[in-house]
Residue frames as a rotation matrix with the C-alpha (Angstrom) as fourth column:
UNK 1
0.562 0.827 0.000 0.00
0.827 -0.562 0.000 0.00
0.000 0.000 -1.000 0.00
UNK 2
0.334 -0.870 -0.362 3.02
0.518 -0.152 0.842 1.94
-0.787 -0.469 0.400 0.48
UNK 3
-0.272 -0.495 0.826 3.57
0.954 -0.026 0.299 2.13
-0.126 0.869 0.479 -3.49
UNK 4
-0.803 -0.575 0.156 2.98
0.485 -0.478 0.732 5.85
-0.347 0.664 0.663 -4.32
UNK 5
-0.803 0.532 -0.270 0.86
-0.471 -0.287 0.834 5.62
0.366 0.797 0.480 -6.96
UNK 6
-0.306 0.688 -0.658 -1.57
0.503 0.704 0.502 3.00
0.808 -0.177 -0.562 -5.03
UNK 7
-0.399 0.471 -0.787 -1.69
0.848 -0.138 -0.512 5.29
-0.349 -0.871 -0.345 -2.19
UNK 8
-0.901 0.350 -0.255 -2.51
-0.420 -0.850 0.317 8.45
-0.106 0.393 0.913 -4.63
UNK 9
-0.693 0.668 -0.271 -5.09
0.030 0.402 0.915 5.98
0.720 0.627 -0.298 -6.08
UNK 10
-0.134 0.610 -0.781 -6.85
0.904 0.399 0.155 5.40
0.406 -0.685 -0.605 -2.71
UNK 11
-0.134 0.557 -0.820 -7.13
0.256 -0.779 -0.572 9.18
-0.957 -0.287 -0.038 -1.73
UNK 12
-0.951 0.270 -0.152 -8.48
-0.203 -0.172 0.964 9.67
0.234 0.947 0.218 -5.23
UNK 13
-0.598 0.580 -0.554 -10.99
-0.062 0.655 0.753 7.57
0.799 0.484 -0.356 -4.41
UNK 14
-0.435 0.542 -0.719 -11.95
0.863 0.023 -0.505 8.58
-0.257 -0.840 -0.478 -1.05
UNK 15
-0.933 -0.022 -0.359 -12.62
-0.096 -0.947 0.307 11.88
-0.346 0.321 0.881 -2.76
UNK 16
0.351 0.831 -0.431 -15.07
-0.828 0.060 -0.557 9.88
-0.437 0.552 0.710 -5.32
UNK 17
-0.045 -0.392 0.919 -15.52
0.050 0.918 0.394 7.19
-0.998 0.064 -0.022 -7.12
UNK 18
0.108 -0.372 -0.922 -13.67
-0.800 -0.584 0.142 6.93
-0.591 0.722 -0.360 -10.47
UNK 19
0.728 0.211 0.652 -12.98
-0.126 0.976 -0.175 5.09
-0.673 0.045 0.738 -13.21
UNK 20
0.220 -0.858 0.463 -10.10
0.917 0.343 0.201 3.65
-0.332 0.381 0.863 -15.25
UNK 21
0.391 -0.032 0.920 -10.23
0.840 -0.397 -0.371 6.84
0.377 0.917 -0.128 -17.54
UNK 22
0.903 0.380 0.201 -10.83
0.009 -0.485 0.875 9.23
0.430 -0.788 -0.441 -14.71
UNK 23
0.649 -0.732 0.207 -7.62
-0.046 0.234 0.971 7.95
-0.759 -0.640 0.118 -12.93
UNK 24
0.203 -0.598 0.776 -5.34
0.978 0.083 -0.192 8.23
0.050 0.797 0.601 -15.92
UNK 25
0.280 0.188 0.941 -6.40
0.443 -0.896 0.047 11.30
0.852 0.403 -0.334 -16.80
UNK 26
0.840 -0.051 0.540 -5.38
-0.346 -0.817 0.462 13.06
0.417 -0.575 -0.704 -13.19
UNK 27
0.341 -0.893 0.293 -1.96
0.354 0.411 0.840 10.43
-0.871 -0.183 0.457 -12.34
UNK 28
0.614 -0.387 -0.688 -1.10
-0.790 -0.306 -0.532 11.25
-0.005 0.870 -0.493 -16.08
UNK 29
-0.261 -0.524 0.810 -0.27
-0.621 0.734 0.274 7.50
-0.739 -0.432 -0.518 -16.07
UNK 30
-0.715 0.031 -0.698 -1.00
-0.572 0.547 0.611 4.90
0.401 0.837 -0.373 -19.05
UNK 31
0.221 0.908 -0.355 -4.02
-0.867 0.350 0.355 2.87
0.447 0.229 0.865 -19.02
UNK 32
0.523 0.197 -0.829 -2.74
0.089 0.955 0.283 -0.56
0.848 -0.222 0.481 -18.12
UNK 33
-0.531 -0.765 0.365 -0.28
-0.005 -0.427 -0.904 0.74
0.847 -0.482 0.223 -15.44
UNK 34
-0.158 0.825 0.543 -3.48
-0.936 -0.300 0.184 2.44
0.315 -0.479 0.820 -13.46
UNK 35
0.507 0.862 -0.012 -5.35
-0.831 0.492 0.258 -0.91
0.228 -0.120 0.966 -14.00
UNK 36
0.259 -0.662 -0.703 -2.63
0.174 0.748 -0.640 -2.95
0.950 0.044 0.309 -13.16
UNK 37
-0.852 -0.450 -0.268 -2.31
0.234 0.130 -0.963 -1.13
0.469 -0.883 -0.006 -9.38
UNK 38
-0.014 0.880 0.474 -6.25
-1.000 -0.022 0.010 -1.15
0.019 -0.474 0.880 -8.98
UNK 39
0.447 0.023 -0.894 -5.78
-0.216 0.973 -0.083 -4.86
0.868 0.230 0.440 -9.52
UNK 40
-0.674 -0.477 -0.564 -3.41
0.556 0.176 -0.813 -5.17
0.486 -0.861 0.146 -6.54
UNK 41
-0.636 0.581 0.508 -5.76
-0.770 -0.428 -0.473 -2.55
-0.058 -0.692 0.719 -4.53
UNK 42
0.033 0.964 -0.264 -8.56
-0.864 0.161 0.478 -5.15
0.503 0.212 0.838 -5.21
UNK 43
0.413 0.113 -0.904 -6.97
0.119 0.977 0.176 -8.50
0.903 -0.180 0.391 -4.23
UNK 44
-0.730 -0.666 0.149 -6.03
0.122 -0.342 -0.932 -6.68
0.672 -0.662 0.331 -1.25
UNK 45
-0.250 0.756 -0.605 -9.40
0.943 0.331 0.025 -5.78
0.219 -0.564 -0.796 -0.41
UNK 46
-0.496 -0.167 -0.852 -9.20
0.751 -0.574 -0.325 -1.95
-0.435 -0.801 0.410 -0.40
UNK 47
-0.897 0.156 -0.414 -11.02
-0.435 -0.489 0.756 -1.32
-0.085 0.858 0.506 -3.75
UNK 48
-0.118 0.747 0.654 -14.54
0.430 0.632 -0.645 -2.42
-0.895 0.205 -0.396 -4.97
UNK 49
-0.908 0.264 -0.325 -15.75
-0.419 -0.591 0.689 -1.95
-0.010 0.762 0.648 -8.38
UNK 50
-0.296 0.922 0.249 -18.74
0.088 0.286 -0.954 -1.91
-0.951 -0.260 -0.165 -10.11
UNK 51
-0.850 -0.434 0.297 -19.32
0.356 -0.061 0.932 -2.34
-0.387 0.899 0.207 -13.31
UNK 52
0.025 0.797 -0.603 -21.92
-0.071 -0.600 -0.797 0.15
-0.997 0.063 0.042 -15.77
UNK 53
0.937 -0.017 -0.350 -22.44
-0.349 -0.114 -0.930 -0.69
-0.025 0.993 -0.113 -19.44
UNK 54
0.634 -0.763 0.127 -18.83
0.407 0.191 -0.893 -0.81
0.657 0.618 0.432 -21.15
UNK 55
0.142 -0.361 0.922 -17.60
-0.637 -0.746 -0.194 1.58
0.758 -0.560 -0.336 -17.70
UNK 56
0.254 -0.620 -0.743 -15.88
0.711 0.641 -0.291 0.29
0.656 -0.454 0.603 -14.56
UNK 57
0.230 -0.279 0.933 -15.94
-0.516 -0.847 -0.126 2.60
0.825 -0.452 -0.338 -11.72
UNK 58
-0.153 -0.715 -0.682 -13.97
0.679 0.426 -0.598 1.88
0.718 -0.555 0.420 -8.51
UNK 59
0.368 0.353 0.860 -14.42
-0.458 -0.737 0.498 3.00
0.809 -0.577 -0.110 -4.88
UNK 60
-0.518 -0.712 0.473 -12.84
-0.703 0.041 -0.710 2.56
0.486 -0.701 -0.522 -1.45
UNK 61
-0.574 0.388 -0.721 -14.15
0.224 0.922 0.317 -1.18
0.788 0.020 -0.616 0.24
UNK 62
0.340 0.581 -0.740 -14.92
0.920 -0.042 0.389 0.64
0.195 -0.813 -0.549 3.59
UNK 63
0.789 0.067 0.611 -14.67
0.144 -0.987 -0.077 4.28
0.597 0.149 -0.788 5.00
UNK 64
0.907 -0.418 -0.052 -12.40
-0.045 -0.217 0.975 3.55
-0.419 -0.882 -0.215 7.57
UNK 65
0.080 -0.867 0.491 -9.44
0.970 -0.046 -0.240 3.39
0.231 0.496 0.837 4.32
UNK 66
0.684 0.000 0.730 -9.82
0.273 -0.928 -0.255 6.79
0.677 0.373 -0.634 4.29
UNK 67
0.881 -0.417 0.225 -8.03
-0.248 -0.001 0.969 6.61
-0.404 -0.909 -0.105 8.10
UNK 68
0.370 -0.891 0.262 -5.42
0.650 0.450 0.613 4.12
-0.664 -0.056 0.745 6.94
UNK 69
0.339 -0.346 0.875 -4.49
0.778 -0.420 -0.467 6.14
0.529 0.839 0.126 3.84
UNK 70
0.712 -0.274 0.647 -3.79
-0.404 -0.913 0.059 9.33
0.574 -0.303 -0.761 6.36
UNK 71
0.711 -0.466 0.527 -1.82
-0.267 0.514 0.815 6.62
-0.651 -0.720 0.241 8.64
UNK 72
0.503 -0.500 0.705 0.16
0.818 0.538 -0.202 5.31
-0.278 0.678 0.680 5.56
UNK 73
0.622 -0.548 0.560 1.41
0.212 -0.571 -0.794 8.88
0.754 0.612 -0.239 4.13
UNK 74
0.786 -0.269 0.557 2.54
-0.618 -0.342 0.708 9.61
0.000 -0.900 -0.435 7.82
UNK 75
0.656 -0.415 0.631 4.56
-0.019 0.826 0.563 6.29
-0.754 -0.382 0.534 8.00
UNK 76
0.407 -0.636 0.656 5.75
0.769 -0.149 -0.621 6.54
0.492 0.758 0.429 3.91
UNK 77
0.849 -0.188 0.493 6.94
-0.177 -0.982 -0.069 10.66
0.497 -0.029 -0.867 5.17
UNK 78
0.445 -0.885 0.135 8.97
-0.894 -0.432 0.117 9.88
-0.045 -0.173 -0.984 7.73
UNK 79
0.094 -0.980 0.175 10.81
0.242 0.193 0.951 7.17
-0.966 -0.047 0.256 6.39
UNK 80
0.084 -0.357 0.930 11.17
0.960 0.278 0.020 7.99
-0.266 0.892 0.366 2.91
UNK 81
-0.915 -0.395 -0.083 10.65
0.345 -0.873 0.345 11.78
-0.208 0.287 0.935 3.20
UNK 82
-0.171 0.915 -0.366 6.99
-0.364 -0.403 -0.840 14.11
-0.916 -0.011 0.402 1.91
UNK 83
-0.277 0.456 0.846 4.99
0.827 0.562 -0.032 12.76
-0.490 0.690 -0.533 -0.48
UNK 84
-0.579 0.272 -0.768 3.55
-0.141 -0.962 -0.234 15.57
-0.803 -0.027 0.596 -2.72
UNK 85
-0.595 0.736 0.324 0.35
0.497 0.653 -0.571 15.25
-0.632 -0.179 -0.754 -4.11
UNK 86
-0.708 0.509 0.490 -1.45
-0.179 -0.800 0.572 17.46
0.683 0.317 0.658 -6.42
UNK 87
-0.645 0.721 0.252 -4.37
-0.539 -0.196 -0.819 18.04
-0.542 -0.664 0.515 -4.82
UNK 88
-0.516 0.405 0.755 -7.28
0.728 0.672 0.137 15.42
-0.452 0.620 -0.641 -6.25
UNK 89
-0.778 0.485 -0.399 -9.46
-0.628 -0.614 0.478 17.46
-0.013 0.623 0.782 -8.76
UNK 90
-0.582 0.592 0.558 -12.91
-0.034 0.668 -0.744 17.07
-0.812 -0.452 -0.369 -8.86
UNK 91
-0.529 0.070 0.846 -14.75
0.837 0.209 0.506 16.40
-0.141 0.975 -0.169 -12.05
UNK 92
0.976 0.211 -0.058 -14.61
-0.194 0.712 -0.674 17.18
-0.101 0.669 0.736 -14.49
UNK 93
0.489 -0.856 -0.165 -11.17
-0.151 -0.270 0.951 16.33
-0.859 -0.440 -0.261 -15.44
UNK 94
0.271 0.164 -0.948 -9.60
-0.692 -0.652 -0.311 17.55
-0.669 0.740 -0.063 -18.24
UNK 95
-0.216 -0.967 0.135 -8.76
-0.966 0.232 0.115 14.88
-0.143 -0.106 -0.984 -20.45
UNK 96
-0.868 0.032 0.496 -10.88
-0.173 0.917 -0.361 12.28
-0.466 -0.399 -0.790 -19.45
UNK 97
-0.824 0.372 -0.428 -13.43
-0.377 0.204 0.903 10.32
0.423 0.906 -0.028 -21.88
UNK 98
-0.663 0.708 -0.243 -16.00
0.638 0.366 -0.677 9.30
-0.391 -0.604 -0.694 -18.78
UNK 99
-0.161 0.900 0.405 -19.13
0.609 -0.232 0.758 9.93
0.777 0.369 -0.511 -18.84
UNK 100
0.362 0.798 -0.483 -19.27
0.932 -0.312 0.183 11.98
-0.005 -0.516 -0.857 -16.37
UNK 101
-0.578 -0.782 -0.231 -16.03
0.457 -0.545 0.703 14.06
-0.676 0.301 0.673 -17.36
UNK 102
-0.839 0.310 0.447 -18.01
0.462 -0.029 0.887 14.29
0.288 0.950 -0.119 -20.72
UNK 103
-0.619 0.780 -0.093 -21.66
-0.670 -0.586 -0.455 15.22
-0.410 -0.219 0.885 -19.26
UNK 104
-0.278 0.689 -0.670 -23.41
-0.575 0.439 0.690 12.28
0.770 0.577 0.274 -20.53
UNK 105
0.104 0.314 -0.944 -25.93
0.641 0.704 0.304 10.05
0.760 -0.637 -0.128 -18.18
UNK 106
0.776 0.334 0.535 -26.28
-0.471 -0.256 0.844 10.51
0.419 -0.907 -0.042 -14.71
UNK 107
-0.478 -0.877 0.054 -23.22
-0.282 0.095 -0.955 10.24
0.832 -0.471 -0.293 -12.01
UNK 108
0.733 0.513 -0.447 -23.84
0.223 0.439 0.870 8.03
0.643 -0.737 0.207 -8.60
């Protein structure tokens, strides 16, 4: 959980829930990359998806991540130094082909 990018991914996602596109589009990260450390977040247990049409959206398994994720940057900080984060952006985001990025459909 430690990795970085998996712990950006999880305060992404306490923010809102996103999908593949969504998360690309604000890590500025390649497609399979992303979906390759929601995959580890999942068989971990710290991710759920859900799947809509042809869309895949992803959210946090229980609120209390939202805790560990503030406990984890603390622990990554002081051994490895500050993490620096953009701040998450809330949609839309610029970039991104979601439907909700886009305005189409309705957003849960």
């Amino acid at each position: 959980m430690a990795h970085p990018t998996r712990l950006q991914i999880l305060e992404i996602l306490a923010v809102e829930e996103s999908c593949v596109c969504h998360l690309t589009a604000i890590l500025s990260q390649r497609q399979p990359y992303v979906s390759q450390q929601l995959m580890t977040l999942r068989n971990a247990g710290l991710v759920l998806d859900r799947k809509d049409g042809v869309m895949v959206y992803y959210r946090l398994a229980a609120p209390c991540i939202a805790t560990l994720i503030t406990l984890t940057r603390q622990l990554v900080s002081e051994a490895e130094g500050s993490l620096a984060f953009p701040p998450v952006p809330r949609s839309p985001v610029s970039g991104c082909p979601c439907p909700k990025c886009q305005g189409v459909g309705c957003w849960n």
